[in-house]
TORPA-4810 file (N, C-alpha, C, O; in nm, 3 decimals):
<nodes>
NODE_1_-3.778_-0.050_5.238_-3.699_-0.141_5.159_-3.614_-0.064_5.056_-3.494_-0.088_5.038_X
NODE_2_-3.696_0.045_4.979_-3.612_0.123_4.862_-3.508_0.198_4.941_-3.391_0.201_4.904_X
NODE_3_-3.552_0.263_5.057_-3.441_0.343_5.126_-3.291_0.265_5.170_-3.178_0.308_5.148_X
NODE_4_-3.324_0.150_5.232_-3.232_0.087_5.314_-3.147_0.016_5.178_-3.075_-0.068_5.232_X
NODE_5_-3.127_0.011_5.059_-3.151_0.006_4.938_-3.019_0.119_4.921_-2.897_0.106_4.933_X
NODE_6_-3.105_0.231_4.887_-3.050_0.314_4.829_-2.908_0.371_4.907_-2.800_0.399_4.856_X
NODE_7_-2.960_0.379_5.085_-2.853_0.390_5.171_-2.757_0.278_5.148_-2.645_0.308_5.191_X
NODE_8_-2.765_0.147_5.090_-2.635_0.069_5.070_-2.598_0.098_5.026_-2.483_0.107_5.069_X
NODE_9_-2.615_0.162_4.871_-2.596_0.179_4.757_-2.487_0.313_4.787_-2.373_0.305_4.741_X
NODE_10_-2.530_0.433_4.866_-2.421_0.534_4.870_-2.330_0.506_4.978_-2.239_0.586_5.000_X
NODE_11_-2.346_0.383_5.059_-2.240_0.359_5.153_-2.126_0.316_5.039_-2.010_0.355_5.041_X
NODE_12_-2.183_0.231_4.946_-2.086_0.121_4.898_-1.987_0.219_4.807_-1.870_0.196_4.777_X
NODE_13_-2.066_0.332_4.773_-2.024_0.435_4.641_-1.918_0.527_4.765_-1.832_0.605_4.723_X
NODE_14_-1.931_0.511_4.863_-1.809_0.642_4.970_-1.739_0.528_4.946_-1.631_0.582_4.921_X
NODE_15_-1.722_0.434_4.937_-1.574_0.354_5.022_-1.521_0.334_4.858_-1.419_0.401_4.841_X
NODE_16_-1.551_0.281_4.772_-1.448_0.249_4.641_-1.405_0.389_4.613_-1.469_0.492_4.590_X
NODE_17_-1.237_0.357_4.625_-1.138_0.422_4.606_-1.125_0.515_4.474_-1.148_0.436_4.382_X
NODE_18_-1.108_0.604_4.435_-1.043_0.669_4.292_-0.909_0.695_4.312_-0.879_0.781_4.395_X
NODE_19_-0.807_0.623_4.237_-0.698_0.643_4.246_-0.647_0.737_4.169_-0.702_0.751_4.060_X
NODE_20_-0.551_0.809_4.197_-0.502_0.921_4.029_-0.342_0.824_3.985_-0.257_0.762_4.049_X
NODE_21_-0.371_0.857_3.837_-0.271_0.732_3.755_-0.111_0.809_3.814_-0.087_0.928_3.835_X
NODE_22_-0.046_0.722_3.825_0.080_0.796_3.857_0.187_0.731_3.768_0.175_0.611_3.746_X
NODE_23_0.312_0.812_3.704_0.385_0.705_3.612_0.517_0.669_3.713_0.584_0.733_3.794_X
NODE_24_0.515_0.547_3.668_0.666_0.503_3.765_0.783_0.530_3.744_0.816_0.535_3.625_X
NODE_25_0.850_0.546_3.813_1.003_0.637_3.796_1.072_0.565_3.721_1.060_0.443_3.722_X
NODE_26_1.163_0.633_3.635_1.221_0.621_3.544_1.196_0.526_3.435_1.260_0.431_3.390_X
NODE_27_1.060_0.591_3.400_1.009_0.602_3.274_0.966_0.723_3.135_0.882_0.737_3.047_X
NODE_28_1.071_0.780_3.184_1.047_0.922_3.136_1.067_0.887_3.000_0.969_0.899_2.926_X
NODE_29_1.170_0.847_2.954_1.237_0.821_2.817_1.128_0.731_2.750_1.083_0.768_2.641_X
NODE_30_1.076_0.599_2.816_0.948_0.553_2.734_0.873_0.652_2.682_0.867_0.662_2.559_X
NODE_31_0.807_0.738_2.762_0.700_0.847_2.738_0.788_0.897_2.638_0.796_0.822_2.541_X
NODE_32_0.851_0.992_2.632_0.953_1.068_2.536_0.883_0.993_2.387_0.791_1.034_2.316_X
NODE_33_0.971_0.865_2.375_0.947_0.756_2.267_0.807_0.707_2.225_0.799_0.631_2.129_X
NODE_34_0.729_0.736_2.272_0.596_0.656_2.285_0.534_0.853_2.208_0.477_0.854_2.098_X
NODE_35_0.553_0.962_2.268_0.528_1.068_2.194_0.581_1.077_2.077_0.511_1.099_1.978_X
NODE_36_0.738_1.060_2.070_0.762_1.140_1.905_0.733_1.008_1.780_0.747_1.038_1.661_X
NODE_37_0.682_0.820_1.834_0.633_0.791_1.737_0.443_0.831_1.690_0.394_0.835_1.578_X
NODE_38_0.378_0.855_1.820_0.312_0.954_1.778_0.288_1.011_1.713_0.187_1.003_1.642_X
NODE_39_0.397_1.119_1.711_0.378_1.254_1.621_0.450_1.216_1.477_0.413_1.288_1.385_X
NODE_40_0.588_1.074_1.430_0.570_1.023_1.344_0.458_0.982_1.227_0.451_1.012_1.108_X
NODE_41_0.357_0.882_1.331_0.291_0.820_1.305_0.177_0.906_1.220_0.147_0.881_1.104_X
NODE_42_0.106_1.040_1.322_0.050_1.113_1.265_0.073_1.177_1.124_0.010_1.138_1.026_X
NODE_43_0.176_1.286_1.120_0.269_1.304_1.019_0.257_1.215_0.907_0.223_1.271_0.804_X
NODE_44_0.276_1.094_0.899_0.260_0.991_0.824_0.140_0.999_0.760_0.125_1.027_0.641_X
NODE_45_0.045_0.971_0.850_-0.072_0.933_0.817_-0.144_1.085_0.753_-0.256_1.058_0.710_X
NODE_46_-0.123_1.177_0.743_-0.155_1.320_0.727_-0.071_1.323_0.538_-0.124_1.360_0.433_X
NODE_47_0.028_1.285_0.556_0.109_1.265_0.439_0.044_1.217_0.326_0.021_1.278_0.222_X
NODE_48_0.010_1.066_0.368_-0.034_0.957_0.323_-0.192_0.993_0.300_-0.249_0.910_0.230_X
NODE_49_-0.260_1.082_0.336_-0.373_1.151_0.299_-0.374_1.225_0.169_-0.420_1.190_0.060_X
NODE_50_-0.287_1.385_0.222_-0.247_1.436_0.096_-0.195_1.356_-0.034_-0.201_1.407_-0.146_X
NODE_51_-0.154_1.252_-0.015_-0.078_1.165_-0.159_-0.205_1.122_-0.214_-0.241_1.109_-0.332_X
NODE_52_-0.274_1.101_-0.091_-0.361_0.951_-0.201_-0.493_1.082_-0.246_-0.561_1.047_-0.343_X
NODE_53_-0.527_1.204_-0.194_-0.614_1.308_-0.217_-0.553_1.342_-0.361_-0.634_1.367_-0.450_X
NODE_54_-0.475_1.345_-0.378_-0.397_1.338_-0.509_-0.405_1.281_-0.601_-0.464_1.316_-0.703_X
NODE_55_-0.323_1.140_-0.575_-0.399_1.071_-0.670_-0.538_1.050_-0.721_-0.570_1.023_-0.837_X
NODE_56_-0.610_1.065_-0.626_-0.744_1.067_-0.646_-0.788_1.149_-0.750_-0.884_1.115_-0.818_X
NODE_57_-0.719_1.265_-0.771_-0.802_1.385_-0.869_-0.719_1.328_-0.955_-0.799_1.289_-1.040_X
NODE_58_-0.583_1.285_-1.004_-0.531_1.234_-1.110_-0.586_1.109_-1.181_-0.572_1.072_-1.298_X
NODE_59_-0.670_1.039_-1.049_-0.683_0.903_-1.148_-0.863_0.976_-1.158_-0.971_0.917_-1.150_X
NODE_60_-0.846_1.062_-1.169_-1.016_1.115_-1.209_-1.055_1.091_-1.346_-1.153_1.048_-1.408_X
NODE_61_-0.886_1.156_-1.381_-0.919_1.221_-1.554_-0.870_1.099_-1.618_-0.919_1.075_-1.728_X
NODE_62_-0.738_0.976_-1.546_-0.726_0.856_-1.633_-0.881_0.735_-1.611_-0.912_0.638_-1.680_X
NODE_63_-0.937_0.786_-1.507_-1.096_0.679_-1.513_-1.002_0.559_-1.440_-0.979_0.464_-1.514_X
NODE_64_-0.952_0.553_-1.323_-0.901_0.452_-1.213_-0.908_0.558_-1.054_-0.822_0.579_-0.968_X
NODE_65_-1.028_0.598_-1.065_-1.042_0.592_-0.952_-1.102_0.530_-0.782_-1.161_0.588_-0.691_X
NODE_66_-1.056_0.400_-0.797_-1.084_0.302_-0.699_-0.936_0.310_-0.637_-0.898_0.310_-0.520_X
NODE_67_-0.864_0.319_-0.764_-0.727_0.279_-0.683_-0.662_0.424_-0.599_-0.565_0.417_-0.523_X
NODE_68_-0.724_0.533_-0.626_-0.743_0.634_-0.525_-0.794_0.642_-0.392_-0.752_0.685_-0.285_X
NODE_69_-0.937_0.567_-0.449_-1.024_0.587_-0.288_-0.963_0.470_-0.196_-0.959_0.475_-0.073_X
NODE_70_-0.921_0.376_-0.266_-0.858_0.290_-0.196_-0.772_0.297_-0.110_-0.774_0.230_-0.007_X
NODE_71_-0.645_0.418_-0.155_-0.553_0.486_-0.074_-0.627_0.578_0.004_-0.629_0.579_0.127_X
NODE_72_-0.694_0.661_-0.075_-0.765_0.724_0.080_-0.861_0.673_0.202_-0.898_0.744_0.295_X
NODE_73_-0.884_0.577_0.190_-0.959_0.494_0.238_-0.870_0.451_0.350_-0.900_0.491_0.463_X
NODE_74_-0.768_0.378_0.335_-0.652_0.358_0.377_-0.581_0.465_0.484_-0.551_0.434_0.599_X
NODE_75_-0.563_0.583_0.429_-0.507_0.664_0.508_-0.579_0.744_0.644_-0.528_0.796_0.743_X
NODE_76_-0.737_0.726_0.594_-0.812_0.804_0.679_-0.866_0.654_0.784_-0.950_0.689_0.867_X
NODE_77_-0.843_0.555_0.788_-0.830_0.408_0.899_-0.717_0.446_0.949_-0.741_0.475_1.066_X
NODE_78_-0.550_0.471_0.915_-0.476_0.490_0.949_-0.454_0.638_1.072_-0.404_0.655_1.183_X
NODE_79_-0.508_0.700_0.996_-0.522_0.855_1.086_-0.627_0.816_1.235_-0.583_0.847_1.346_X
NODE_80_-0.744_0.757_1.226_-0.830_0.709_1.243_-0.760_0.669_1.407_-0.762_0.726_1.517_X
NODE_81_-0.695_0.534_1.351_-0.623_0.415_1.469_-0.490_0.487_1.556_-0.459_0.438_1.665_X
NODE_82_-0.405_0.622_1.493_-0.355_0.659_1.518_-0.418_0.753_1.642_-0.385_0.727_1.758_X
NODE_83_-0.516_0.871_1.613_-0.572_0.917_1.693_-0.640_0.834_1.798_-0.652_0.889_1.907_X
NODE_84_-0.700_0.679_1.781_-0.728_0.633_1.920_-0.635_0.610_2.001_-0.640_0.645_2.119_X
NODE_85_-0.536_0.546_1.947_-0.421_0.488_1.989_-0.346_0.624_2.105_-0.290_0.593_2.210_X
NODE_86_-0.360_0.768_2.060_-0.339_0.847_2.111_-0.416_0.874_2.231_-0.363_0.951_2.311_X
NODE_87_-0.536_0.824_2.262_-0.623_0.857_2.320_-0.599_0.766_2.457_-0.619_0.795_2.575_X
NODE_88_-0.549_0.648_2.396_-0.592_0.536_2.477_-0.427_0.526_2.577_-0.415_0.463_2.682_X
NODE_89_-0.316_0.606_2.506_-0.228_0.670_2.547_-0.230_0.784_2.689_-0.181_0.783_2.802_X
NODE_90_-0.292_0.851_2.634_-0.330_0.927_2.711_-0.378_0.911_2.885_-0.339_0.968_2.987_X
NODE_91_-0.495_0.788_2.852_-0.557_0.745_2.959_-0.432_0.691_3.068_-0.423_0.746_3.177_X
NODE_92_-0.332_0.573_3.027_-0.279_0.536_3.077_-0.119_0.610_3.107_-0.028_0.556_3.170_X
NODE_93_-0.118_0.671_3.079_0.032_0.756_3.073_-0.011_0.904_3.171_0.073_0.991_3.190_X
</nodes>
């Protein structure tokens, strides 16, 4: 019973297909666009790190530092969604 079982089991696993992703013609320029907001986006969010890492040590010494972590908080979700977003890019492209 376990055998006749297990032999379905690797029949069923030979026949489903693996396809390799292929991109459709003349879509080059999407890709192009879909990279350099990317590397915008990143940039940004890398920016928007250093600023608010900043503020952070400035609002140390005025005693408001929420409204620091807040920005960094902010920027490192941003970096965060950017890098999946890259990822999930990736898969499909």
């Amino acid at each position: 019973m376990l055998m006749d079982l297990m032999a379905t089991a690797s029949t069923f696993a030979s026949v489903i297909p693996n396809p390799t992703p292929e991109q459709p013609p003349g879509t080059e320029g999407i890709t192009t666009l879909l990279n350099w907001i990317a590397w915008i986006v990143i940039i940004i969010g890398v920016a928007g790190f250093l600023a608010s890492a900043g503020s952070l040590v400035f609002a140390a010494f005025t005693g408001r530092e929420i409204q620091g972590l807040k920005g960094l908080a902010i920027a490192i979700i941003v970096c965060g969604l950017a890098t999946g977003a890259g990822a999930i890019m990736a898969v499909f492209v």
